[in-house]
N, C-alpha and C positions, 0 to 999 in steps of 0.2 A: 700869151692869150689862151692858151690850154690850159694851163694852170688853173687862171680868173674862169673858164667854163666848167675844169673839173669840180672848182669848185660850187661854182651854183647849182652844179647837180647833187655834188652833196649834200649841197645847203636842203635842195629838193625834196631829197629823200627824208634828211633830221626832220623837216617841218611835217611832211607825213610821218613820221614816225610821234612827232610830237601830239598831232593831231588822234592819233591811234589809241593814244597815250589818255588822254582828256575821254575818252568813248569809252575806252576801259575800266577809268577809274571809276565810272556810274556803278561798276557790279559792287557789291557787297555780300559776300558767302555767311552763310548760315540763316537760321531762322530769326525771324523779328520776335523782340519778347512780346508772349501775353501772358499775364499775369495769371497764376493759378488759380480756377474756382474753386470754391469753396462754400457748401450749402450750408445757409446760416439760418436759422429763427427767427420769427418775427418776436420772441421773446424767451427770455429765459424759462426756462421748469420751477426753479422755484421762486418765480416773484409775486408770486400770486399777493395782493395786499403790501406792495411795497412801491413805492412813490417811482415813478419815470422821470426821467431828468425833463425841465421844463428850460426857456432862457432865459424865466427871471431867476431861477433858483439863487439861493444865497449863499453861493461857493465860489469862491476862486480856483478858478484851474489852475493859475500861474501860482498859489501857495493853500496846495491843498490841505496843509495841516490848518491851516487857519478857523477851519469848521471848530477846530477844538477850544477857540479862545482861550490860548495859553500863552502869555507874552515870555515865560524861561521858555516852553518848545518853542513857538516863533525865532527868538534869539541862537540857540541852540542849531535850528535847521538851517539857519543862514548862513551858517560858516559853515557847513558841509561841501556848497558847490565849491569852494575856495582854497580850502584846508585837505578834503579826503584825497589820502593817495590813489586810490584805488581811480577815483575819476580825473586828476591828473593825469594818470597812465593813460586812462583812455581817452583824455582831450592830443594827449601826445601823439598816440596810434591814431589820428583822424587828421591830425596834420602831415603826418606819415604820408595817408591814405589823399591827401589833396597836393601832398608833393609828388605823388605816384602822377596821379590823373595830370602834371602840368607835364611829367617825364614824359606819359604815352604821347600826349600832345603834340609835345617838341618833334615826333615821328613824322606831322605830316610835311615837314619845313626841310630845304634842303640845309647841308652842316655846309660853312666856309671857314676855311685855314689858311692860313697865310706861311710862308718861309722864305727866310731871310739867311743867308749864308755865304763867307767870304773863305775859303781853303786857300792853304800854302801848299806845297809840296814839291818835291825834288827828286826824280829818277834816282835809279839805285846807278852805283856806278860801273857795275858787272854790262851794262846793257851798251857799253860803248859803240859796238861796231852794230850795233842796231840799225835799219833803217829808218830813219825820221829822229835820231837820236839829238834830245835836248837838254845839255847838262847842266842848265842854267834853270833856278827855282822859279817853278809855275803859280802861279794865281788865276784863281777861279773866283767873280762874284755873279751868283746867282738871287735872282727874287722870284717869287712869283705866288699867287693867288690859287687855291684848288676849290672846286666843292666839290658835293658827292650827294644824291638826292635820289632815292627811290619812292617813286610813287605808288600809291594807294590803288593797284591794279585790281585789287580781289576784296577792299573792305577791309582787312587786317587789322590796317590801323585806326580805321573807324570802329572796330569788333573792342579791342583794344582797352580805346578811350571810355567805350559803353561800361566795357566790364571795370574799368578803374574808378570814374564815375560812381557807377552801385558799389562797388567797394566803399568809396568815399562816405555815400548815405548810410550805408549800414553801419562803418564806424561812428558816424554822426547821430544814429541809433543807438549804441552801444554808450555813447555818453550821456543820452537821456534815461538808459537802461541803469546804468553804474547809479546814475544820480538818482531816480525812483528807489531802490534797492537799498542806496544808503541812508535814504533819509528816511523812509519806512523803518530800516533798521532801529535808527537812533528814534521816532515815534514809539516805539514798541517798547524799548529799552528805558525811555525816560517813563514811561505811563507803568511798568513794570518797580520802577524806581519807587514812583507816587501810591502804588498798592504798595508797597514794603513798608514805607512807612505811614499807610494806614493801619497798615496791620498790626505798626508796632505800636501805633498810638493806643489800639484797642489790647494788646496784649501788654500794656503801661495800665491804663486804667482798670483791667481786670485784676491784674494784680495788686491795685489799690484796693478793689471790693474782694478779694483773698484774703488779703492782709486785715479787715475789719473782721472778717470771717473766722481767721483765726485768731485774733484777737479775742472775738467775741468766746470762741473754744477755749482760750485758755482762763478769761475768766467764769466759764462753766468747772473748766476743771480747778482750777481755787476753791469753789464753791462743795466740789461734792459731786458735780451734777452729770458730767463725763470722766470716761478714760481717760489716761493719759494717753491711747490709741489714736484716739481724736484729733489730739492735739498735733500726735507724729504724721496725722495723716492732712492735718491741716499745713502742717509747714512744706510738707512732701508735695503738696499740690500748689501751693503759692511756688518754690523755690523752681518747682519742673516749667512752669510759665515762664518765669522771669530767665532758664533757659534758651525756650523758646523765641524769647525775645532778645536775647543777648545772637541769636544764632540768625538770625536776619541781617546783623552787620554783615557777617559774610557772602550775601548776595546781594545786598545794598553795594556793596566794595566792587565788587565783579561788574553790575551793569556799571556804575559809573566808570571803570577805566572802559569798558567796549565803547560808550559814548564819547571819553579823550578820544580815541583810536579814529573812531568817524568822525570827529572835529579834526585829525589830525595834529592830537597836542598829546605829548608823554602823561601817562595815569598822576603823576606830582604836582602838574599844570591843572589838575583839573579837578571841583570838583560840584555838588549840587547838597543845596542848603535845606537839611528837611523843614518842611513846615511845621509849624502847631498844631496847625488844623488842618487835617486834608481834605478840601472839600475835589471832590473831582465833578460833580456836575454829571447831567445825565448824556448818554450816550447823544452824539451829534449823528441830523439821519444825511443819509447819504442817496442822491440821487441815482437813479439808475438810468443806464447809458441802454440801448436797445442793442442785442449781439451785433451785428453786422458796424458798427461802433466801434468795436473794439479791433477790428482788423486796419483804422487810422490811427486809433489814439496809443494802442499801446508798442513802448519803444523797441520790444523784444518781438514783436512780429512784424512792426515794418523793417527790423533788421533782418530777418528770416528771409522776408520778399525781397529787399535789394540782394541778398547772396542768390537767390533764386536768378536775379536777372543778372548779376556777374558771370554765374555756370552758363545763364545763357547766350552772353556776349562768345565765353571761349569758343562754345561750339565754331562760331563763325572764324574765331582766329586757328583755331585748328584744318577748319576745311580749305580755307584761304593755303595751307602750306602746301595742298596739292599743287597749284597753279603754279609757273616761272613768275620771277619777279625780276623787274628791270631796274638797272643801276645807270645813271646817268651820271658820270664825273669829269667835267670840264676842268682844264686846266690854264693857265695866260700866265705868263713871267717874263722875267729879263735875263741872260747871260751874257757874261761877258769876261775877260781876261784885265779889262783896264776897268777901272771905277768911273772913269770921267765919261767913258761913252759906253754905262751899263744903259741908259735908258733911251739911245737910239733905236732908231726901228730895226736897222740890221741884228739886232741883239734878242730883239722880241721873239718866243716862242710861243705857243699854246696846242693844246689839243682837244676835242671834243669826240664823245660819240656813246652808245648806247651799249650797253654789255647786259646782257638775256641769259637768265640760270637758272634750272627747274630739276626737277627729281626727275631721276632714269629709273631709278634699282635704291630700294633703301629696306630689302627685306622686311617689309611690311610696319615699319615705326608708325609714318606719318597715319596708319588706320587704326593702329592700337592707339597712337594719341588721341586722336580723333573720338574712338569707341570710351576711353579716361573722360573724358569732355562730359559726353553722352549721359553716361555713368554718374560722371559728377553730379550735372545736372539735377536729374532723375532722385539722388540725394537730399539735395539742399530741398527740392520739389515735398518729397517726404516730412524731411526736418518742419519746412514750413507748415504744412498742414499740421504736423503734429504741436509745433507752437499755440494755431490758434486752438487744435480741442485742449488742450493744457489750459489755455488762457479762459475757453469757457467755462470749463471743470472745477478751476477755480474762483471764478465768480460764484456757480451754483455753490460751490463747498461754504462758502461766505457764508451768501444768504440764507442758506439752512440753518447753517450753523447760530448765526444771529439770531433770524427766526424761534428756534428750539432752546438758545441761552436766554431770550426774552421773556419765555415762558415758564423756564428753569427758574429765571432770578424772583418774578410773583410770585413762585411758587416759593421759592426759599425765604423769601422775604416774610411771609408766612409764616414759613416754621423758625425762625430766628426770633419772632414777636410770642410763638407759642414757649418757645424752649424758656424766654426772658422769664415770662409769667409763671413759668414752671420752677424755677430757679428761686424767684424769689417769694412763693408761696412755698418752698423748700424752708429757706433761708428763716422767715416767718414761724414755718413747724416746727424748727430746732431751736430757734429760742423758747417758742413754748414748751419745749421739752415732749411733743409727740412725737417726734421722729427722731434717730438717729443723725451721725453725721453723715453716714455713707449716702444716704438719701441727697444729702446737699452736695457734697463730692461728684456724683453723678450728675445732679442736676447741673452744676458748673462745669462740669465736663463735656455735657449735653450744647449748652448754652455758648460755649467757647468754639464749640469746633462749626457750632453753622454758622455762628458771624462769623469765624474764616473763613468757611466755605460762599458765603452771600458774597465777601470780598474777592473769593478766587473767580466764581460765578461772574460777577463784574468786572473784573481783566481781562476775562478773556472775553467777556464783551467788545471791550474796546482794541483789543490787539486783533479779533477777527473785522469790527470796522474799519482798523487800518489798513487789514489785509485787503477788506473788498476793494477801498479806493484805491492801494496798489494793483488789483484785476480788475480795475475801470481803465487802467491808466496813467492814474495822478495828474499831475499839471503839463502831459503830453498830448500835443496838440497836430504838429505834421512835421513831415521831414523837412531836413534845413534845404534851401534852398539857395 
C-alpha cells in the first residue's frame, strides 16, 4: 500500500512536470523574421518611351523566348530544363535541402527503440568459494521498448525547421536561377550563331561582287587600260574577304559546342544547320515590369531573402542554447532467466522520469555563437540588398543600352545605304576610266566594313533584349510552394 501511494505521488509530480512542459514549449527564442526594406521606384530612369507591362501583352512568362518566333530556339530551349548539368546539380541540392527540412522536422517527435536480447554465460571457475557461487551456465532473456523525447522548451526546433524551410526556398530559387541563366545563355549563343552566318552570307556575296570587280580589272588590264597594280590589288582584296569568311568557321564552331554543353550533349551530338537566308526579323519589344516587380519575379533575389530568413531563424536556435533542455526517456521490458515465463508480470520492468541539463560555465561559446548568428545575419541582409540594386542596375544598363543601339542602328543604316551608293558610283567611274582603282578598293572597303558593322549593331540588339528579359526575370513567377 506505500508502494501504490508512493507511487501516485510520483505519478503527481511527472504530470506537473508534464503540464510545465506544454507552458514552456509556447516560448520561441529569437526574433520573428521581417523581411528587409528596401526603397524602390515607381519607375525606372531610363524608361522614359518604353512600353510598361500591361496583362494582355503578348508574352509568355512560362517561355519567355517565345517573343522571338524561332521554332530551332523554341526546340533548342527545351531540352535545357532536362539535359543541363548545371540545373540538375541544383534540382539535386533542393532535394538535399527538403530532406534537411523533413530531418529538422523529425526533432519535434519523440525517437522509440526496441531491444531484443537472449545472453549465455558461465562464471569463471577461480570464483569457487564465492558466496552465491553458480557453476552451472546462466541465461539471461531480456526485451523491452525505450524512447527518448526532448521537447521544444525554447523554440529551437521550431528556429530549426524555419531556417531549413528558407533554405529549402532559396535552393528552390537557385533552380529557377540555373534555369534563367542557362537558357539566356543558349538565347545569346544561338542568335550569335544566326549573325555569323549573316555575316558570312554577306561576306559570300561581296566576294562575288570582288570577283566581277576583278574580273572586270583584269580585262582593263588586257586591254591597255590599267596596271598590272590593279589587278594585284584586285586579287589582294577579294582573297583578304574570302579570309575573313573562312575565319567565321571558327566562332561558328565555338558557340555551337557551348550550346551541346547547355543541351547537355558532347560537341559530336550536336550541331545547327546554317540557313540560306538569314532573315532574323526585327527586334521583339519587351514589356517592362515596374522596379518593385522585380523583388518577386526574379529568382536570384528571392533566393537572397530566403537566406536572409535562414540567418534569421539561427538567431533564435542559437539563443535557445542558453536555456536547459529536458530529456524525457521512458523505459518498459521483460526479464527473465526462463523464456517460457519472460512475459509475466513478475518479469516486467520499466522506468520513467525527467533528466534537466543546462550550461554552468562554457567560457563564453554559447555568446560568440550567438554574436556568428548576428553577424551572419547582418550579411546575408547586405548580400540581399545588394542583389536587388544589381538587379536594377541591370535593367537600367538594358534599356539604355537598347535605347542608344536603336539609334545607333538608323543611323548606321544610313550610312551603309551611303557607303552602297558610293561604292558603286566608284565601280561606275572605273569602268569609265575617271578613276583609279584605289578609289574602288576604298570604296569596298568603305561599304564592307558598315554592313558588318549594321550586323554587329544588330546583335547586340538582340543579345541586350535577351539580357533585359533575363533583369525582368524571365518566366519567374514566385517561390514554390
Amino acid at each position: 500500500m506505500i508502494t501504490l501511494e508512493n507511487n501516485m505521488i510520483y505519478y503527481r509530480k511527472f504530470t506537473v512536470c508534464i503540464v510545465l512542459i506544454a507552458i514552456f514549449s509556447g516560448c520561441t527564442m529569437g526574433p520573428d523574421y521581417v523581411k528587409p526594406k528596401m526603397e524602390v521606384a515607381s519607375s525606372f530612369k531610363e524608361q522614359e518611351g518604353w512600353k510598361v507591362a500591361q496583362p494582355k501583352d503578348d508574352v509568355s512568362r512560362d517561355q519567355w523566348w517565345s517573343i522571338f518566333h524561332d521554332s530551332v530556339l523554341d526546340s533548342l530551349i527545351s531540352q535545357v530544363a532536362v539535359s543541363n548539368q548545371n540545373i540538375l546539380s541544383a534540382e539535386a541540392s533542393y532535394r538535399q535541402a527538403v530532406a534537411l527540412v523533413q530531418q529538422a522536422d523529425a526533432s519535434y517527435y519523440p525517437t522509440l527503440n526496441g531491444n531484443a536480447s537472449a545472453i549465455r554465460s558461465k562464471p569463471a571457475s577461480n570464483l569457487t568459494n564465492t558466496l552465491n557461487y553458480n557453476p552451472n551456465y546462466n541465461t539471461a532473456y531480456r526485451g523491452s521498448l525505450s524512447a527518448s523525447w526532448i521537447p521544444d522548451l525554447w523554440g529551437s526546433i521550431k528556429r530549426s525547421v524555419e531556417a531549413s524551410k528558407a533554405g529549402a526556398d532559396s535552393s528552390y530559387a537557385s533552380i529557377e536561377a540555373a534555369k534563367l541563366s542557362s537558357q539566356s545563355l543558349l538565347a545569346q549563343d544561338y542568335y550569335l550563331i544566326r549573325f555569323l552566318d549573316a555575316k558570312k552570307i554577306l561576306l559570300n556575296e561581296t566576294c562575288k561582287s570582288y570577283e566581277q570587280v576583278l574580273q572586270l580589272t583584269k580585262n582593263q588590264y588586257d586591254a591597255g587600260i590599267v596596271t598590272r597594280s590593279d589587278v594585284i590589288n584586285a586579287e589582294t582584296q577579294l582573297k583578304s574577304t574570302q579570309v575573313q569568311s573562312v575565319d567565321l568557321d571558327i566562332q561558328r564552331a565555338q558557340y555551337e559546342h557551348a550550346i551541346a554543353i547547355l543541351i547537355g550533349k558532347a560537341p559530336i551530338e550536336f550541331s545547327i544547320t546554317p540557313l540560306p537566308n538569314v532573315a532574323l526579323g526585327d527586334i521583339p519589344a519587351v514589356p517592362l515590369e515596374i522596379p518593385s516587380a522585380l523583388l518577386e519575379r526574379r529568382p536570384d533575389i528571392a533566393s537572397a531573402e530566403r537566406l536572409v530568413a535562414q540567418a534569421n531563424a539561427q538567431i533564435g536556435v542559437a539563443e535557445a542554447a542558453f536555456y536547459p533542455s529536458l530529456t524525457i526517456a521512458p523505459t518498459f521490458g521483460y526479464q527473465s532467466t526462463q523464456l517460457s515465463n519472460l512475459l509475466d508480470t513478475p518479469a516486467r520492468f520499466w522506468s520513467i522520469g525527467p533528466a534537466l541539463a543546462g550550461p554552468i560555465f562554457d567560457g563564453g561559446l554559447r555568446k560568440a555563437q550567438k554574436d556568428a548568428t548576428i553577424a551572419a545575419y547582418d550579411q546575408s541582409v547586405a548580400k540581399y540588398k545588394q542583389t536587388v540594386l544589381t538587379a536594377f542596375q541591370q535593367v537600367e544598363d538594358n534599356l539604355v543600352t537598347l535605347r542608344t543601339l536603336e539609334n545607333e542602328f538608323a543611323l548606321q543604316s544610313s550610312v551603309v545605304n551611303s557607303a552602297n551608293d558610293a561604292l558603286q558610283l566608284a565601280v561606275n567611274q572605273y569602268k569609265a576610266g575617271i578613276v583609279n582603282y584605289i578609289n574602288v578598293s576604298n570604296a569596298q572597303n568603305v561599304a564592307l566594313a558598315n554592313e558588318i558593322n549594321a550586323l554587329n549593331i544588330q546583335s547586340l540588339r538582340f543579345n541586350s533584349t535577351i539580357g533585359l528579359i533575363v533583369a525582368l526575370g524571365g518566366n519567374w513567377n514566385s517561390l514554390h510552394k
